[in-house]
C-alpha positions as CSV (number, residue, x, y, z in Angstrom):
1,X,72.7,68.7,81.5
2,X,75.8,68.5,78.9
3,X,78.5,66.5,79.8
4,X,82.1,66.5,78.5
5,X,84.3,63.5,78.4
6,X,88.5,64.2,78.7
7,X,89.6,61.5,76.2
8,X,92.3,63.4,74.5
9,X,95.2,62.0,76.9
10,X,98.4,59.8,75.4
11,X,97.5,57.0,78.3
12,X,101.6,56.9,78.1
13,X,101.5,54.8,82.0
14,X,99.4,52.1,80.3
15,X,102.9,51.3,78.9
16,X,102.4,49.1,75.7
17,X,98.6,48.7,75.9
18,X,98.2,51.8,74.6
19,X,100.8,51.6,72.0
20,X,97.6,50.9,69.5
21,X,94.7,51.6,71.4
22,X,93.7,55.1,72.6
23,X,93.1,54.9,76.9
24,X,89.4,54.9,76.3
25,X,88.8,52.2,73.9
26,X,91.0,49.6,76.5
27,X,88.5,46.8,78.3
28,X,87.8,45.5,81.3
29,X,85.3,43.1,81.4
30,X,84.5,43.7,77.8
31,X,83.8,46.4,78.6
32,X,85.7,50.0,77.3
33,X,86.4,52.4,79.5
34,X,84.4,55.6,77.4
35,X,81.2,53.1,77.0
36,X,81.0,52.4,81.2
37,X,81.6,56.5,80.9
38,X,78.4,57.1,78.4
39,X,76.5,54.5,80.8
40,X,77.0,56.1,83.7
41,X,76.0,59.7,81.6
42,X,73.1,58.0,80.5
43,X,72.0,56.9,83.8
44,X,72.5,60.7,84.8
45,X,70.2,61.7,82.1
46,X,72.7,64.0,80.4
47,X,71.1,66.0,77.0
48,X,74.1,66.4,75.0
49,X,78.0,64.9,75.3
50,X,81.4,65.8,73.8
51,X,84.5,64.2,73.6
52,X,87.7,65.3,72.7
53,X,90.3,63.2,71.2
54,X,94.1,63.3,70.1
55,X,95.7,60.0,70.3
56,X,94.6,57.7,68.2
57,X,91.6,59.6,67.8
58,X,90.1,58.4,64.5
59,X,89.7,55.2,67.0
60,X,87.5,56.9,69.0
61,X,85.4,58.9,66.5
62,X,84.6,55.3,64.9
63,X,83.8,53.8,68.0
64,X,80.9,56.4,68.9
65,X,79.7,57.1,65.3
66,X,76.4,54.9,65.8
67,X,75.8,55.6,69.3
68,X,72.1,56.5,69.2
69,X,71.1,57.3,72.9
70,X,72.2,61.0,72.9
71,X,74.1,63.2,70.4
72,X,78.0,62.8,70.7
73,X,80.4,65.5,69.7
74,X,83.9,64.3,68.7
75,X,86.3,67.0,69.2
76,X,89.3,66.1,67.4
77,X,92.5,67.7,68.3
78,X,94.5,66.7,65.3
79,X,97.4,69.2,64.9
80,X,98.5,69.5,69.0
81,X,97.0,68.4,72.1
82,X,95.3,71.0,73.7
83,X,95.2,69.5,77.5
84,X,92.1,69.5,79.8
85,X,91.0,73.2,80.1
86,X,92.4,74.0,76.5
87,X,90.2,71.5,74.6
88,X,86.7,72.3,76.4
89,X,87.4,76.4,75.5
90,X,88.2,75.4,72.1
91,X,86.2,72.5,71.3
92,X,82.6,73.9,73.2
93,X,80.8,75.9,70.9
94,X,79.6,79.1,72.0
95,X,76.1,78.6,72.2
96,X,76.9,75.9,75.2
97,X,78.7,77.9,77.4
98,X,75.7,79.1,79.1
99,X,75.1,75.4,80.6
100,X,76.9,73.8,83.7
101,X,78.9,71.6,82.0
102,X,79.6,67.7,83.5
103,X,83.1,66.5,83.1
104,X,84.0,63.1,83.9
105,X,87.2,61.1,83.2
106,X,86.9,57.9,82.0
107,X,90.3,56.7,83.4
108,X,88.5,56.6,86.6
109,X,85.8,54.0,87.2
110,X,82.8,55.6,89.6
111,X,80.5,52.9,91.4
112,X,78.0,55.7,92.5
113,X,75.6,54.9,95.6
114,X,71.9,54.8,94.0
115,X,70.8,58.2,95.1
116,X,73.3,59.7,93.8
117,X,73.2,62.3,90.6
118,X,75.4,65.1,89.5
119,X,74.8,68.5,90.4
120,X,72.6,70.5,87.4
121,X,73.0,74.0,88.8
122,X,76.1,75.9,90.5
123,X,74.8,78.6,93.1
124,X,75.8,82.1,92.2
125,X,79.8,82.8,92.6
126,X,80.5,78.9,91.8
127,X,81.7,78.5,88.7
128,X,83.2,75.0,89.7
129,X,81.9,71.5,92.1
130,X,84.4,69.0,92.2
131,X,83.9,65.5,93.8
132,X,86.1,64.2,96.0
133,X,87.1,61.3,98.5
134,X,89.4,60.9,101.0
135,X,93.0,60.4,99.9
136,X,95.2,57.1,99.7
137,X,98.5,57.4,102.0
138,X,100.2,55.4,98.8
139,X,99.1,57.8,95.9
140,X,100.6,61.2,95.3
141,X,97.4,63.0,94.8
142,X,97.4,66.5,94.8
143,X,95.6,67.7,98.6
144,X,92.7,69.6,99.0
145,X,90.9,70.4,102.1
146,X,87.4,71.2,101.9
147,X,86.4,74.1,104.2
148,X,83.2,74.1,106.6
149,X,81.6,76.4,104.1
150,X,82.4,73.8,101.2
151,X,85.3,76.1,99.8
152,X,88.4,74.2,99.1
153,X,91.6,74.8,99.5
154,X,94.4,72.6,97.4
155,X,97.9,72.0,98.7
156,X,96.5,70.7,102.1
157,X,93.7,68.3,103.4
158,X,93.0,64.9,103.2
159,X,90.9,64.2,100.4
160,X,91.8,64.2,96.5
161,X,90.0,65.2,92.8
162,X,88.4,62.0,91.5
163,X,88.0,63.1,87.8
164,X,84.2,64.7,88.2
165,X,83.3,67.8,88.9
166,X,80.7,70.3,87.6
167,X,82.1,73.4,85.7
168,X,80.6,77.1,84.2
169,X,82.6,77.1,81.2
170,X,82.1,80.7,81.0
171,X,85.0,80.6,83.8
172,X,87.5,79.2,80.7
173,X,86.1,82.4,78.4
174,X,89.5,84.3,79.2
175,X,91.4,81.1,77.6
176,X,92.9,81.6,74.1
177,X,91.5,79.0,71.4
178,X,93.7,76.5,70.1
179,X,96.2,76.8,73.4
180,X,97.3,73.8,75.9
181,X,95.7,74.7,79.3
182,X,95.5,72.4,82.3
183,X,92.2,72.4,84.2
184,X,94.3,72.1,87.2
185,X,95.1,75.5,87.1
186,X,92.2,76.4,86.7
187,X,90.8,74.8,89.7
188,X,93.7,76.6,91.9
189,X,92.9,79.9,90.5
190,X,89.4,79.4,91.1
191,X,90.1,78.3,94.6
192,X,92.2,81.7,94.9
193,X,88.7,83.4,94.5
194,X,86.6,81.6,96.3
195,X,84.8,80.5,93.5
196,X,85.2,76.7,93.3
197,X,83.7,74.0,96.2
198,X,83.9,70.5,96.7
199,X,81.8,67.8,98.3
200,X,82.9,64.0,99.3
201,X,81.9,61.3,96.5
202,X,78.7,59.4,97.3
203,X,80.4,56.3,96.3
204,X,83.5,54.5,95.7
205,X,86.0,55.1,92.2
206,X,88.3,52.7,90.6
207,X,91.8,54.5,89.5
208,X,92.9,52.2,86.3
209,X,95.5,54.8,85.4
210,X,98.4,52.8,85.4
211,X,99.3,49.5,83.6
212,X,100.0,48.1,87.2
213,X,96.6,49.2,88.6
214,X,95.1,47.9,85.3
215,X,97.0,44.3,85.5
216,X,95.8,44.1,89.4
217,X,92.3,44.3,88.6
218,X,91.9,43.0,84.9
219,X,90.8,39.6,86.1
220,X,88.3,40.3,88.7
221,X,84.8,40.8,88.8
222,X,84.4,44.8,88.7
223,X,80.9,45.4,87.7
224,X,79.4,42.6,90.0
225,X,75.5,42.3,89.2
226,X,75.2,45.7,87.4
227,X,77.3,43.8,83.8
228,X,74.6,42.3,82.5
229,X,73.1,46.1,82.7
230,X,76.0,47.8,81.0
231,X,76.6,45.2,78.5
232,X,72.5,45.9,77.4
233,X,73.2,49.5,77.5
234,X,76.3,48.6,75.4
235,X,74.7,46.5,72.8
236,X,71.8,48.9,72.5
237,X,73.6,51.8,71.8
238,X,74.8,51.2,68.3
239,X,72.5,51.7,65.3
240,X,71.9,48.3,63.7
């Protein structure tokens, strides 16, 4: 499977952590939030990865220039930012649109259960999978409701979008290159058709996408026993 991470973002409610650090590259643990992204990715066996980048970008493309445990495809979205449906139509070459592409998030930390791995394959009339949990009364989530036969429906429900989800980017072909659209919209329209299920998160996330959230967890112990795992993964990664 490909995978494609959304790292293109100003991270602007990290307030002045981000001021010279792209999102992405911030740590917890040590640990930066794209390389606990390529772990999980490499734990899902993905073939081939992009990442698209804006802010600070040329931080990013350095950071990921020696990984060596699957190709990685900066995307860099110098001139404007071209927002989450934007940059995969224009940044996906043409040759990979006939793959279910993997998007993941990395503002959002997933602690998966051991069985679980990504869908590979969509059935025929899905052109989108997204992963959900159950929505916190204090966060202003946008509400989706997933129907009995695994439809959704977004404006009402209980549970929320956690950042992955499995996408046919031959559903973005209509999108001009080189344009800002917001996979949001995408997911709305698709629900509009039928074309776009859901299924609850076999896990439990971490939302770090505020400097608040960030300052109330930066101290404690987030990775428990699997650390030492991700720091080898980490340290093994780069070309010596």
């Amino acid at each position: 499977m490909n995978a494609f991470v959304l790292a293109a973002g100003f991270g602007k409610r990290m307030g002045s952590l981000t001021e010279n650090c792209p999102k992405p590259l911030l740590k917890i643990q040590n640990i930066t939030l794209l390389d606990y992204s390529l772990y999980l990715l490499n734990e899902w066996k993905v073939s081939n990865v992009w990442i698209n980048t804006h802010y600070l970008g040329e931080q990013i493309k350095f950071h990921v220039k020696n990984f060596n445990h699957f190709p990685i495809n900066v995307l860099e979205e110098k001139n404007k930012i071209l927002g989450t449906a934007g940059g995969i139509r224009t940044g996906l070459p043409a040759e990979s649109f006939d793959k279910p592409l993997l998007l993941i998030n990395p503002d959002t930390l997933f602690f998966p259960e051991s069985n679980f791995s990504p869908k590979e394959s969509l059935v025929e009339g899905i052109k989108i999978h997204l992963y959900l949990l159950p929505a916190p009364a204090e966060q202003n989530y946008t509400k989706i409701e997933i129907k009995e036969n695994g439809s959704l429906e977004f404006g009402n429900g209980s549970y929320y979008y956690i950042g992955l989800a499995v996408l046919d980017p031959k559903c973005l072909i209509h999108l001009e290159k080189n344009k800002y659209y917001d996979l949001s919209d995408i997911f709305k329209e698709s629900a509009a058709r039928g074309e776009i299920t859901g299924e609850v998160f076999s896990g439990k996330v971490l939302d770090l996408g505020t400097k608040e959230l960030w300052d109330s967890y930066k101290q404690k112990d987030i990775f428990g026993k699997e650390l030492t795992k991700i720091v080898s993964f980490v340290n093994d990664s780069k070309v010596t």
